[in-house]
C-alpha positions as CSV (number, residue, x, y, z in Angstrom):
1,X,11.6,236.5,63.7
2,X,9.7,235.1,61.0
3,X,6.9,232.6,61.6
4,X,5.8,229.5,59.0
5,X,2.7,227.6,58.8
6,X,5.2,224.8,60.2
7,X,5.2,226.8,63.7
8,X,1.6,226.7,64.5
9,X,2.1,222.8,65.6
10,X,4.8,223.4,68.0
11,X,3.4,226.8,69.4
12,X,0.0,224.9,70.3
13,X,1.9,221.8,71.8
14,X,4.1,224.6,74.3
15,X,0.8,226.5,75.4
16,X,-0.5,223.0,76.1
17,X,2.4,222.0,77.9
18,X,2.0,225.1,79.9
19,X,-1.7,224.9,80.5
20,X,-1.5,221.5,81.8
21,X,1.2,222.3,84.1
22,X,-0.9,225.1,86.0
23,X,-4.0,224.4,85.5
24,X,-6.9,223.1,87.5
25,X,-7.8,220.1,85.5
26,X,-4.1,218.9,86.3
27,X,-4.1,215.2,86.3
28,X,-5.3,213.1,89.1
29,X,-2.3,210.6,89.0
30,X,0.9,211.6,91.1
31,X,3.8,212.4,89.0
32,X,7.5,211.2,90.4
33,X,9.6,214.4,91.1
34,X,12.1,213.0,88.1
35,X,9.3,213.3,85.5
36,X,8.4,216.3,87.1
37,X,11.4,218.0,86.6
38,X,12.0,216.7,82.9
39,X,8.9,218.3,81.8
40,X,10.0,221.5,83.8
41,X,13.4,221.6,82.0
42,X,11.7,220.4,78.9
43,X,9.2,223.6,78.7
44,X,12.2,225.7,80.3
45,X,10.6,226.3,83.7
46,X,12.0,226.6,87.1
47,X,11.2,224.3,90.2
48,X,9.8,227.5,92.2
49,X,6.8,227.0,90.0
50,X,6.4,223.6,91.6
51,X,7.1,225.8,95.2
52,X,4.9,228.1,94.2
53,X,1.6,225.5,93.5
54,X,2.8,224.0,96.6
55,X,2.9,227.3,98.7
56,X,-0.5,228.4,97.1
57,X,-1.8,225.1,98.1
58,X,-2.6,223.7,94.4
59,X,0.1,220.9,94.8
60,X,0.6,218.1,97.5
61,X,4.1,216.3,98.3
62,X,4.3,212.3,98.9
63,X,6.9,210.1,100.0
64,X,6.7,206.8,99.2
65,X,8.8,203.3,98.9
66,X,11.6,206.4,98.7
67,X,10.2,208.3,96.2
68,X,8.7,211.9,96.0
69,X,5.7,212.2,94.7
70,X,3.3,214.9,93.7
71,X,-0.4,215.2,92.5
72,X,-3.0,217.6,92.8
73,X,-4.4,218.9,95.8
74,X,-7.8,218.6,97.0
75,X,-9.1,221.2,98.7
76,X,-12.6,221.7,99.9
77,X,-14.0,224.3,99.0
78,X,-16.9,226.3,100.3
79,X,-20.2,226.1,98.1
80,X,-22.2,229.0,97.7
């Protein structure tokens, strides 16, 4: 596979699109299951990474008005 100069912008918009979906700084705001799985299909991703954030504690579910929601969760942690 050959790569152009006119790859660079769409590799740096994936590994952002990934980042944001696992990382810590995650967004604050809770995200409706439908746009959740767009942006999973978009980048190609399964739901068991949304399982997985959930079983490792990173991710809290919401119901509400009939809708799922999801957003960040905030643990305590201990302080050193």
């Amino acid at each position: 596979m050959r790569t152009y100069l006119d790859c660079i912008p769409c590799f740096v918009r994936q590994a952002l699109e990934a980042v944001r979906m696992v990382s810590a700084d995650a967004a604050v705001h809770p995200m409706r299951r439908e746009a959740i799985e767009k942006m999973l299909a978009k980048a190609g991703v399964s739901w068991s990474l949304v399982e997985a954030l959930q079983a490792r504690g990173d991710l809290a579910a919401s119901a509400y008005e009939g809708n799922e929601y999801y957003l960040r969760s905030f643990r305590k942690t201990a302080k050193d």
